[in-house]
C-alpha positions as CSV (number, residue, x, y, z in Angstrom):
1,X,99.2,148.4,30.9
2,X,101.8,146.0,32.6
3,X,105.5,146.1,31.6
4,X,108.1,143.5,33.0
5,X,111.2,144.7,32.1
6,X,115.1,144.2,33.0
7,X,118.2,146.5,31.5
8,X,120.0,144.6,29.0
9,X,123.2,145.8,28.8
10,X,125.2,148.8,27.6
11,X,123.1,151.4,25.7
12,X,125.7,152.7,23.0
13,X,126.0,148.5,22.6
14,X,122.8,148.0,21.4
15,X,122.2,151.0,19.6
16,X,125.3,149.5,17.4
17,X,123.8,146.0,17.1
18,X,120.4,147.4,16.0
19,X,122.1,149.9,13.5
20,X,124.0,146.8,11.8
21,X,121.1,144.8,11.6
22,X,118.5,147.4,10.0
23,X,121.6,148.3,7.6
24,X,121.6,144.3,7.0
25,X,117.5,144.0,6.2
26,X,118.1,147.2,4.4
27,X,121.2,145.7,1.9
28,X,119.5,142.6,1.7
29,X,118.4,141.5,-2.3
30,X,115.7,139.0,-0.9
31,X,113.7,140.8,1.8
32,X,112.3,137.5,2.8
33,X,114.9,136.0,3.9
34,X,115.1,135.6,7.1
35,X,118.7,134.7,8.6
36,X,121.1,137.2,9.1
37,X,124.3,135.8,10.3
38,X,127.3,138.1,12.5
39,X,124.7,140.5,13.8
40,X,126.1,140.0,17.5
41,X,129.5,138.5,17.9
42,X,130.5,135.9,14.5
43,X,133.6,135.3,16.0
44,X,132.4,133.9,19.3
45,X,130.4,131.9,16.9
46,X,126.9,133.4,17.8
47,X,124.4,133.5,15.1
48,X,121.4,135.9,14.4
49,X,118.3,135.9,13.2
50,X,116.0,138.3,12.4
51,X,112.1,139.8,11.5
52,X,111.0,143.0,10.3
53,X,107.9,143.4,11.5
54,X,106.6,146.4,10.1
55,X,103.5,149.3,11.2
56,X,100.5,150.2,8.9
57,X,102.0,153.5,8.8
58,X,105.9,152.3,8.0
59,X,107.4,154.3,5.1
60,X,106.8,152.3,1.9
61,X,110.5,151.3,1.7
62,X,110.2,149.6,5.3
63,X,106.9,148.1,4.6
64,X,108.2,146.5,1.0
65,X,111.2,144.7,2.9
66,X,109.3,143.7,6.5
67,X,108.4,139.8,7.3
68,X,105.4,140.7,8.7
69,X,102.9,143.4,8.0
70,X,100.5,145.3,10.8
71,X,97.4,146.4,9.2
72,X,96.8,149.1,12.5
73,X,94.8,146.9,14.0
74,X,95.8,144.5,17.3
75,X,99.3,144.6,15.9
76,X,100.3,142.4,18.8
77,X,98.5,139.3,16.5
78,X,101.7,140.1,14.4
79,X,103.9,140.7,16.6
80,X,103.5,138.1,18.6
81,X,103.7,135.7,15.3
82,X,107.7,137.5,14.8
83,X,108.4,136.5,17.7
84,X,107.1,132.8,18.0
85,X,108.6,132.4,14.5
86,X,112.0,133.4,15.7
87,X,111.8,131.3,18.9
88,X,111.6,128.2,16.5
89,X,114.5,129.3,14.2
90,X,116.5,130.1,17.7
91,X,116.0,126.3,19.1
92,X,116.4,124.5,15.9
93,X,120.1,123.6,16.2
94,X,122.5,126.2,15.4
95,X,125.6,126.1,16.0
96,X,127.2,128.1,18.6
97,X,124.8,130.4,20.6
98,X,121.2,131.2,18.7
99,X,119.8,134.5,19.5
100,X,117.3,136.2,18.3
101,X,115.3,139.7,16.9
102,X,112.2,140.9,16.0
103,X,112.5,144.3,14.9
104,X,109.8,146.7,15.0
105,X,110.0,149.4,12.2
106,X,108.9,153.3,13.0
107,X,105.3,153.8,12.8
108,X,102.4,153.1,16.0
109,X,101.6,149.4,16.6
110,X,98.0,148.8,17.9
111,X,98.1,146.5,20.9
112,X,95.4,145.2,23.0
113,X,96.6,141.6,24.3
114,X,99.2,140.2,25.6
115,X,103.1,139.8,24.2
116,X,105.1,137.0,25.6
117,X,108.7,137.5,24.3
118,X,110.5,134.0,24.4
119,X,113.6,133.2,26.0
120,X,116.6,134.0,23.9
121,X,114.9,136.9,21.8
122,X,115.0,140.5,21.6
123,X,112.1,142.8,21.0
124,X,113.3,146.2,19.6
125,X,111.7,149.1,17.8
126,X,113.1,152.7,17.2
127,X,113.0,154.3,20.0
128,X,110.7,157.5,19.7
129,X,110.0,156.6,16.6
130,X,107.9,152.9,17.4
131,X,105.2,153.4,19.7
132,X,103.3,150.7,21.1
133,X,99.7,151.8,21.8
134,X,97.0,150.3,24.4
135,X,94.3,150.7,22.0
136,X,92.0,151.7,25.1
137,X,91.3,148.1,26.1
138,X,94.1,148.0,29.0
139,X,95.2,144.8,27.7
140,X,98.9,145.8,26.9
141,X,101.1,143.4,28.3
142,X,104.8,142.8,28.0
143,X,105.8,139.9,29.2
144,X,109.5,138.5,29.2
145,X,110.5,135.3,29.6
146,X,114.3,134.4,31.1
147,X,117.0,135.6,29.0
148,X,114.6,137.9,26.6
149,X,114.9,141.6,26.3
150,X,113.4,144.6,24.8
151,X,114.3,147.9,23.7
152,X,114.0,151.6,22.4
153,X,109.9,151.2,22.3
154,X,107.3,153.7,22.9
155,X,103.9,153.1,25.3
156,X,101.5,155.3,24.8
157,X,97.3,154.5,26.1
């Protein structure tokens, strides 16, 4: 398993943003919709948006509201299609600052390829709770490009 990884800021910070935006997905009446605006700072005029991206063993709830659906097996085929997805929402011409996250629900993701996480994204799951397992191929990789991040995820192999 490789991991590239830098901090990304003030803990208690992103544990706020993260709360916000699973209580936005949560509120939200059409789960497929997929832009969720004021996430990080609406009146520095940076925009959001988001993906649910959920595991084969989510709780029903989180499963019925996620933008993408693992079925347990090389989850990072999914994953990886969050995240490209939101790297072509992010440079499509906002206005203000575009950033970006793909949010990975509780439950064990299935990985045995590579993830390249885009510039200007945010991979995050929750915390214990999202584990990210080498399905015995010793394929996992985590690879961030410049201004990405990650956050509160699991490894196991």
């Amino acid at each position: 398993m490789t991991l590239r990884s830098r901090s990304f800021g003030d803990e208690a910070a992103q544990e706020a943003a993260t709360d916000l935006l699973l209580r936005k997905f949560a509120a939200l009446e059409d789960p497929a919709a997929t832009f969720i605006s004021g996430v990080d700072s609406p009146e520095a005029g940076i925009t959001a948006h988001a993906f649910l991206v959920a595991a084969s063993n989510a709780e029903t709830a989180t499963r019925d509201r996620a933008h993408f659906l693992c079925n347990g097996t090389a989850d990072h085929v999914e994953i990886q299609a969050a995240l490209d997805s939101l790297a072509a929402k992010t440079a499509s011409g906002v206005t203000g600052t575009a950033r970006g996250t793909v949010v990975l629900s509780e439950g064990t993701f299935e990985i045995n390829g590579a993830i390249t996480i885009p510039s200007g994204c945010r991979l995050i799951g929750q915390g214990l709770g999202t584990i990210l397992y080498d399905a015995g191929s010793q394929n996992m990789e985590i690879i961030l490009s410049d201004d990405s991040e990650i956050g509160w995820l699991s490894f196991s192999d």
